[in-house]
N, C-alpha and C positions, 0 to 999 in steps of 0.2 A: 368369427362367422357363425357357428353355434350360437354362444350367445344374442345374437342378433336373431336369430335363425327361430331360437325361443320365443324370446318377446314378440316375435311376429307370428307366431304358430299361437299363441295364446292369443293375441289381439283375434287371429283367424276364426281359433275356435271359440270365441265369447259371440262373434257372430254365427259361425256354425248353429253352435246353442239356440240365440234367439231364431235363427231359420227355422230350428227343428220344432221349437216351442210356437211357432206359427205357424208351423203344418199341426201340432197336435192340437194347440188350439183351436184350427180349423175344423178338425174332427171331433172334439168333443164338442162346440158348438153345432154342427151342422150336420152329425152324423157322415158316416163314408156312404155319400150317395151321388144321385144326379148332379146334384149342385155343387158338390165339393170336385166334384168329376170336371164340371164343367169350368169353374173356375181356376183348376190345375191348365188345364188345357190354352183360356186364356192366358195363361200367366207363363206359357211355356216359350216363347219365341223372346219376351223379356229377360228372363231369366236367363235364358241362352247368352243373350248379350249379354247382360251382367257379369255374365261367370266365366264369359272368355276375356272382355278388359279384367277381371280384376285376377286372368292367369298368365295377364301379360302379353295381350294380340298388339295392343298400342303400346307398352312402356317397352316393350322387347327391342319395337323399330324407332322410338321416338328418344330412348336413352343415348344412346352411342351420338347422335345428333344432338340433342342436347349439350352432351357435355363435351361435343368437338369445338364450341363456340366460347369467344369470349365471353364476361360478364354482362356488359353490354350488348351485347350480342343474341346474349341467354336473354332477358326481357324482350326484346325486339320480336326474337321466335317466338316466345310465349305470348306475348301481347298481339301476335298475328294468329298463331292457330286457335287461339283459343274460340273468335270468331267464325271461324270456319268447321271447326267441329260441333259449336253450336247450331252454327244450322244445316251440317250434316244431322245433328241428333231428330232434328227439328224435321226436316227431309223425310227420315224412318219415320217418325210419328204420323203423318201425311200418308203413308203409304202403308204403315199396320191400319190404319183410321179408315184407312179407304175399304180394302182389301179383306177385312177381319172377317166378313160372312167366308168367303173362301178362303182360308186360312185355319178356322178354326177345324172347319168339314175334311181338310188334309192331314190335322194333328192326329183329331180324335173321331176317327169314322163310329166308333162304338156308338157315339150320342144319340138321343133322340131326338125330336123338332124342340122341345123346353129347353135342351141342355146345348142346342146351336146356339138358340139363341141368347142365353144366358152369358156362353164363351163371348158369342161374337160382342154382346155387349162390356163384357167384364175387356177384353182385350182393347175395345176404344178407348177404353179410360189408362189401361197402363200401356199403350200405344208413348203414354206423355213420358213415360220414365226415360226417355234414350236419350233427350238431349240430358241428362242430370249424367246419365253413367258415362256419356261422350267426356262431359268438361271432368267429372270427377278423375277418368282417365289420364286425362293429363296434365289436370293438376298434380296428379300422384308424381309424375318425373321429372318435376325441381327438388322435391321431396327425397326420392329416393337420391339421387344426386345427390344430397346431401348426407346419407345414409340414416336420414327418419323414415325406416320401413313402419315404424307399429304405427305413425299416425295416417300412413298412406292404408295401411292395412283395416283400418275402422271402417272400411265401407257397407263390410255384410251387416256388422253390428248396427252401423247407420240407415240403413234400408229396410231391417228386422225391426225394427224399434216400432216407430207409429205403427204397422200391422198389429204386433204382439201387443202393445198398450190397449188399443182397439178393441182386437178380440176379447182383451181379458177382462176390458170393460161393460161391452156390450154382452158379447156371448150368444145366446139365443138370439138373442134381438140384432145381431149386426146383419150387413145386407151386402151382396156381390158387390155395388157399385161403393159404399162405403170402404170395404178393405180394400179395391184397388184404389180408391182414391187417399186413404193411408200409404198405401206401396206410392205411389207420387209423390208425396211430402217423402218418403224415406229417401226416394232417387233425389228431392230439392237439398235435402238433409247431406249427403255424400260431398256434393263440391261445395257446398256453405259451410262446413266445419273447417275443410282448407283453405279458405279464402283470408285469415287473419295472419295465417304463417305465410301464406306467400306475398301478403301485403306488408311484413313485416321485412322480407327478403328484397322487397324494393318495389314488385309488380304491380301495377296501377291497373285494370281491368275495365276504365274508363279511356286508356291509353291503346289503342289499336293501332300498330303497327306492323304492315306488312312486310314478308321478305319473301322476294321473286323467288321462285321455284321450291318453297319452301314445301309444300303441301303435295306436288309431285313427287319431292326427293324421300318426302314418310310413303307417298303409295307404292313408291318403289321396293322400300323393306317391308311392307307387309303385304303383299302380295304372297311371297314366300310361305308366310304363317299363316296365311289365312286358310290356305288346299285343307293344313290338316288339320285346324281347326275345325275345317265344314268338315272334314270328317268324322269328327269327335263327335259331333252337334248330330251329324245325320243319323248316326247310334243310338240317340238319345231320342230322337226323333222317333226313329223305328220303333225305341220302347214303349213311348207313347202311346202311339196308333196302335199296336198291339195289345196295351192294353184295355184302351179304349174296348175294344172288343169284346174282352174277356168278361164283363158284366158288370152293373151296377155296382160304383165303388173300388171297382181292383185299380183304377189311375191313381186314388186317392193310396191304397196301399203298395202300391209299387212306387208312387213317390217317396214315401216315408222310409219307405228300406232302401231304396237309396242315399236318403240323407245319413244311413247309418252306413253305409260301405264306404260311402264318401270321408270317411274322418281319418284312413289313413291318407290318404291324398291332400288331406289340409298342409301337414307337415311338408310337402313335397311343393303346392304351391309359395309356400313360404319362404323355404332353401331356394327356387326359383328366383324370387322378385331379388333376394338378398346377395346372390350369387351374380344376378345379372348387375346391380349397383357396384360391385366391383370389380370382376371383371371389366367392365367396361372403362374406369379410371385405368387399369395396369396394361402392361407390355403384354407379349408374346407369352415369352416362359412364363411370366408371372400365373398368364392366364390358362395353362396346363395346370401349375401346383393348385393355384385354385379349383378348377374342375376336379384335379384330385379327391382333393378335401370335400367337394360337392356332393361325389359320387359315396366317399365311406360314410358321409353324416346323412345322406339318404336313404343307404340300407341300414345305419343305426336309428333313424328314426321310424323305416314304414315297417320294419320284418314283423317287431316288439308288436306295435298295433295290429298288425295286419291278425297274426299269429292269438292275439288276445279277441280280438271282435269274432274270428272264428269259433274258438274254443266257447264265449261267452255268447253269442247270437240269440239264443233261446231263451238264455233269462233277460238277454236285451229286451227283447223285444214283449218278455212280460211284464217287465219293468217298466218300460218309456212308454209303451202303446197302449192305448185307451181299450175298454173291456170291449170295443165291440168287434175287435180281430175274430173273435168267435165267431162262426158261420157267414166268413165272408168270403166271396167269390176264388180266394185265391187257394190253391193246393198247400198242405200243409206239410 
């Protein structure tokens, strides 16, 4: 389990990495201001979603389902949802598309009339990532079923990618609607990478087959996960809008010190997806020694971090953060 546990924490944080490296890139291109303010804000309702499939909102309820099914079986289900979560994804795009002038006025009230409308415009364009992170979703749990967590795990790093190339190419010169339309190709990038392994496991994705009550019996199990998920999301939310407030550019630095608290919790989404791929093959008792084993390699992995990003915080953040932390909005 550990070792599995690893290779998927490393897969995690090579994307963590490039995340971070496209928020810093954002900031040495574009300065922590209006625009970096504004296009965080855009990019916040996306992200959202990205960050709960890939902590397991759909593989949580669509695993156990999955693998309760014969082989034949297992392609039927997949060959059926896979249409239907695509134009679930498709659905949200329609409705961020629509919606994004209010939307963005609810993230970030801080803004001013340049920085609405910059979100509202930057948010049309990555409105399109949902259907990519819908099918990546569940391409990831044939995957896991199989117990390939690191290749299901390349999603950050696949969504990082075209932004960070981008940025580091353009730089000054790149523009809001350009890097969200990088973040698009990253979301096409996520279920295009798995599409050759699950073609190789038999899945035809020309082959649409549906199974009755199939798509009711997953809304069933996620209904559950989703309460405190929105809970999760509505915290994040609140940080937002608050900092919106706080003045030119604090969105942009409250996002980045996030991405730096967030990396004992990589470890933890990790032990997550790979704990859930086997409990879910095993019995009963099995599946207590397992949670066992879950629980001690989760305080072996977050205490060490947790304990080290504390102690080290200050030279982090002289280290990783761009010179212009100096005289910005935020308390020191």
């Amino acid at each position: 389990m550990l070792g599995s546990t690893l290779w998927l924490t490393l897969a995690t944080l090579t994307g963590l990495a490039a995340g971070f490296a496209r928020e810093w890139l954002l900031v040495a291109a574009w300065g922590a201001g209006s625009q970096s303010d504004a296009f965080l804000v855009s990019m916040f309702l996306p992200e959202a979603l990205r960050m709960s499939l890939a902590a397991g909102l759909l593989s949580a309820a669509a695993l156990p389902l999955y693998q309760q099914r014969t082989a034949e079986q297992q392609q039927r289900w997949l060959g059926g949802m896979a249409p239907r979560l695509l134009l679930t994804g498709l659905a949200m795009s329609v409705i961020l598309l629509l919606s994004a002038g209010g939307l963005v006025r609810l993230i970030g009230p801080g803004l001013d009339a340049d920085g609405y409308a910059q979100a509202a415009s930057g948010l049309r364009w990555l409105a399109w990532c949902a259907p990519g992170f819908m099918l990546h979703a569940l391409f990831c749990v044939p995957l896991q079923a199989r117990s390939r967590f690191v290749l299901a795990g390349l999603g950050s790093l696949l969504f990082n990618l075209p932004p960070v190339i981008y940025l580091a190419t353009l730089s000054h010169a790149s523009t809001s609607t350009g890097l969200a339309s990088a973040c698009v190709l990253g979301s096409v990038l996520m279920p295009g990478v798995l599409l050759p392994a699950l073609y190789r496991s038999g899945w035809r994705p020309w082959q649409w087959q549906s199974e009755a009550g199939a798509m009711r019996e997953l809304l069933q199990r996620i209904g559950p996960l989703l309460s405190s998920n929105l809970a999760s999301q509505g915290l994040a939310l609140l940080e937002r809008m608050v900092a919106s407030l706080l003045g030119e550019g604090a969105v942009t630095w409250v996002n980045l010190a996030r991405k730096l608290i967030n990396l004992p919790l990589i470890a933890l989404m990790s032990l997550n997806q790979v704990l859930l791929g086997l409990m879910s093959g095993s019995a009963g008792d099995q599946r207590l020694s397992l949670l066992k084993r879950g629980l001690g390699s989760a305080t072996l992995l977050t205490l060490p971090a947790v304990a080290g990003l504390i102690g080290a915080a200050g030279a982090l953040v002289t280290l990783l953060l761009p010179n212009q932390t100096q005289g910005g909005p935020l308390p020191e």
